[in-house]
C-alpha positions in Angstrom: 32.9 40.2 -49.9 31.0 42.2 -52.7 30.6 39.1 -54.3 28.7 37.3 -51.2 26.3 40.2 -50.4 25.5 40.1 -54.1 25.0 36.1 -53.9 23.1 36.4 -51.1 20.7 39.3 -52.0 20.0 36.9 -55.0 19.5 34.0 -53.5 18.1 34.7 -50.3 15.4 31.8 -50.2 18.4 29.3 -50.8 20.5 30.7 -48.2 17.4 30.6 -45.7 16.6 27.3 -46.1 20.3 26.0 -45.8 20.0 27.7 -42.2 17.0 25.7 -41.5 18.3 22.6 -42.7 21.6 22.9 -40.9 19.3 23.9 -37.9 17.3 20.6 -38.3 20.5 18.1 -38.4 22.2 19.9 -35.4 19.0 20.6 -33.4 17.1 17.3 -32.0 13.8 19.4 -30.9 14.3 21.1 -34.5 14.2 17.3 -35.9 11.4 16.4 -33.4 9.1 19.4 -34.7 9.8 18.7 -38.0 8.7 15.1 -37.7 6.0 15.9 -35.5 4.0 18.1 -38.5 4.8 14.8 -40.9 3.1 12.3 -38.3 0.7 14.9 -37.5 -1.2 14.2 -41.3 -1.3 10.4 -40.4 0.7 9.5 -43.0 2.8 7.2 -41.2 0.4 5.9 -38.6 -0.6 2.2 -38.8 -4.2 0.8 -37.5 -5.1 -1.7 -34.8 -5.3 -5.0 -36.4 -8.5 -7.5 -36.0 -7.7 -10.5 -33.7 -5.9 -13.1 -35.3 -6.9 -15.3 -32.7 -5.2 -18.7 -32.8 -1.9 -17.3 -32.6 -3.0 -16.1 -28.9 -1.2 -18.4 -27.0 2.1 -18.7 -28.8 2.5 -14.9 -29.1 1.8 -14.7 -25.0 4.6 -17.1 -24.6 7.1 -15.5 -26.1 7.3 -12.3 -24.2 6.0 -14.4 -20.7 9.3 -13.3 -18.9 9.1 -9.4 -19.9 9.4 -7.3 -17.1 10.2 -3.8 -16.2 10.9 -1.5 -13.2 9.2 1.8 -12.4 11.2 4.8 -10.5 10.9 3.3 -7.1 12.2 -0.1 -8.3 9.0 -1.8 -8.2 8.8 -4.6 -10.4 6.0 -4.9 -13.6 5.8 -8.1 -14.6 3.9 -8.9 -18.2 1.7 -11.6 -16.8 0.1 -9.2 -14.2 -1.3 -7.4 -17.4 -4.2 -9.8 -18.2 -7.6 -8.6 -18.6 -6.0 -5.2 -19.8 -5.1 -3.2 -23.0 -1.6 -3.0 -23.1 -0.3 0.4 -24.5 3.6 -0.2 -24.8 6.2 2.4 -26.0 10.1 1.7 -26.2 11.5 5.5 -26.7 14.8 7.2 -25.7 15.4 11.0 -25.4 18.2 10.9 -27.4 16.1 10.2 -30.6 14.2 12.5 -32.5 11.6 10.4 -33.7 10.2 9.3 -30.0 10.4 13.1 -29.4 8.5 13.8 -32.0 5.8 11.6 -31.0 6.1 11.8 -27.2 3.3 14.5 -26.8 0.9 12.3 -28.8 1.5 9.6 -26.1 1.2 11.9 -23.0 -2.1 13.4 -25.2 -3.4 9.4 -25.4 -2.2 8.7 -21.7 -4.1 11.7 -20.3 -6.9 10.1 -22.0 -7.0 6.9 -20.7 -4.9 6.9 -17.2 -7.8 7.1 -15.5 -9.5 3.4 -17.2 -8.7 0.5 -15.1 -8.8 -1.3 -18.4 -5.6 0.4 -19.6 -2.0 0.0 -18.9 0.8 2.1 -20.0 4.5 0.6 -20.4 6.5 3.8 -21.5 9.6 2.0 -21.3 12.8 4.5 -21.6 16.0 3.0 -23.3 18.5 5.3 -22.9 21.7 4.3 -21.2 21.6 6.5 -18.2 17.7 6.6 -16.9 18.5 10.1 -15.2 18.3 11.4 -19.1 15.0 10.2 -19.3 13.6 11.2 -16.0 15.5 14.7 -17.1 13.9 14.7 -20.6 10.0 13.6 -19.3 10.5 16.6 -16.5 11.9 19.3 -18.9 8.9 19.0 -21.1 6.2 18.4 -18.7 5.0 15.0 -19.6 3.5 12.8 -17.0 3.7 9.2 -18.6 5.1 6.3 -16.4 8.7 5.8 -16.3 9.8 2.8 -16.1 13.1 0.3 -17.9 14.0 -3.3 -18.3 14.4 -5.4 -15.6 15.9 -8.1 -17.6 15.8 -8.8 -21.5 13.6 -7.6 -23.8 11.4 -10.2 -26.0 12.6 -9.7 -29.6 8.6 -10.1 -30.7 7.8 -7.2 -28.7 11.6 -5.0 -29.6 13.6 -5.4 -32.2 16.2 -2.6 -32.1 14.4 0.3 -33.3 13.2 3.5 -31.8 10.5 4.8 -31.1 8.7 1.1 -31.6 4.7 1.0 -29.9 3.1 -2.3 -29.2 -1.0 -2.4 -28.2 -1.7 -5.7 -26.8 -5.3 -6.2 -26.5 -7.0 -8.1 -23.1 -6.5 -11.6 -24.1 -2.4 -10.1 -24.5 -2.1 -10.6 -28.4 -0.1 -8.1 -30.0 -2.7 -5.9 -32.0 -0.5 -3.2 -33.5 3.5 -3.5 -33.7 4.4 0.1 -35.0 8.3 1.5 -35.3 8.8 4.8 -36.2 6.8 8.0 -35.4 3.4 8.0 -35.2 0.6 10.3 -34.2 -1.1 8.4 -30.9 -3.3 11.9 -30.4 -5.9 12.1 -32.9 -9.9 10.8 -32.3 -9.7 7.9 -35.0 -7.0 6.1 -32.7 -9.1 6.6 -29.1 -12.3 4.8 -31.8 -9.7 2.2 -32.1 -8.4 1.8 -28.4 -12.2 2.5 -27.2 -13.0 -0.8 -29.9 -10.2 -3.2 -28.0 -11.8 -1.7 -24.5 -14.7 -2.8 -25.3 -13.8 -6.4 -26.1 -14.4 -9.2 -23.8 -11.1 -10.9 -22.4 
C-alpha cells in the first residue's frame, strides 16, 4: 500500500489522465465534449461544393422515393422539397459523434427555421425512436424529429453516423459529410446564405 501512495505521489499527472481517459470511453457525453472541442477548430469540417450541374438529374433520381415521418406520423416526402435547401442529418443518441455535433445543428437550425427557403430533415436512427425523442428533450434541442418511412437511398446514407447531406434548390447533393462536424460557426451560414441565394 506504501508502495502505491509512493507511485502515485510521483506520478500524479499519469494517474489523472488514466481517470479521464477511462472517463471518456465509459462516458458518451464525456466522448461527445471531447469531440465537440476537436470539431469546434474546423478541422474536420468539409465546404459546400460548387454545382456540378449535369449530374442534377441522375442524383435526384436516386433518392426520388426517400421519405420520412415526423412525431405525428405525417409523411415527408423528398420530392415535396423542390425549390428548397435541404439540410439533412442522419444521427442517433446512442453515438458520440452526433452528440458531439448536435448543438451545432440546433445552433444552425435556430438560424434558419424561420426561412421558407430551408428545410431540415434531422432524421433519428436509433432502434427505439422514444430514445431519441428522450435524448432531443433531455438536452433541450428543438430540431425536427422525424425517421424513415421506408428505405434509405444509399447516395444519401451509407451506414455511418453522424452523416449531413445539403441539397441545394435544384436538389443536388452539395455537401455529403460523415463524421462530426461543426454546423455553428459564421463561415458555414456564408455558405448556406450562398445556396439561398441561388435561383432554382
Amino acid at each position: 500500500m506504501e508502495n502505491l501512495k509512493i507511485w502515485l505521489r510521483n506520478n500524479i499527472s499519469t494517474a489523472l489522465l488514466t481517470v479521464l481517459f477511462i472517463i471518456i470511453l465509459v462516458n458518451k457525453d464525456a466522448k461527445a465534449w471531447l469531440m465537440r472541442q476537436v470539431a469546434s477548430t474546423g478541422i474536420l469540417n468539409s465546404s459546400i461544393a460548387e454545382s456540378k450541374g449535369s449530374q442534377n438529374t441522375s442524383a435526384k433520381e436516386s433518392y426520388a422515393g426517400f421519405t420520412l415521418k415526423n412525431e405525428v406520423g405525417t409523411v415527408v416526402n423528398s420530392t415535396d422539397l423542390q425549390n428548397k435547401v435541404v439540410f439533412i442529418n442522419f444521427w442517433a443518441s446512442w453515438c458520440p459523434p452526433c452528440r458531439a455535433e448536435f448543438p451545432s445543428v440546433q445552433k444552425l437550425y435556430e438560424q434558419y427555421k424561420n426561412n421558407p427557403d430551408m428545410v431540415f430533415l434531422t432524421v433519428n436512427l436509433d432502434d427505439n425512436a422514444a430514445l431519441g425523442k428522450s435524448y432531443l428533450k433531455e438536452k433541450g434541442f428543438t430540431v425536427p424529429f422525424l425517421v424513415p418511412a421506408g428505405s434509405i437511398p444509399a447516395v444519401l446514407y451509407n451506414g455511418s453516423l453522424p452523416t449531413t447531406i445539403i441539397l441545394d434548390k435544384k436538389g443536388e447533393i452539395r455537401l455529403h459529410h460523415t463524421g462530426v462536424a461543426d454546423y455553428g460557426k459564421q463561415s458555414f451560414y456564408r455558405q448556406i446564405d450562398q445556396l439561398l441565394d441561388e435561383k432554382p
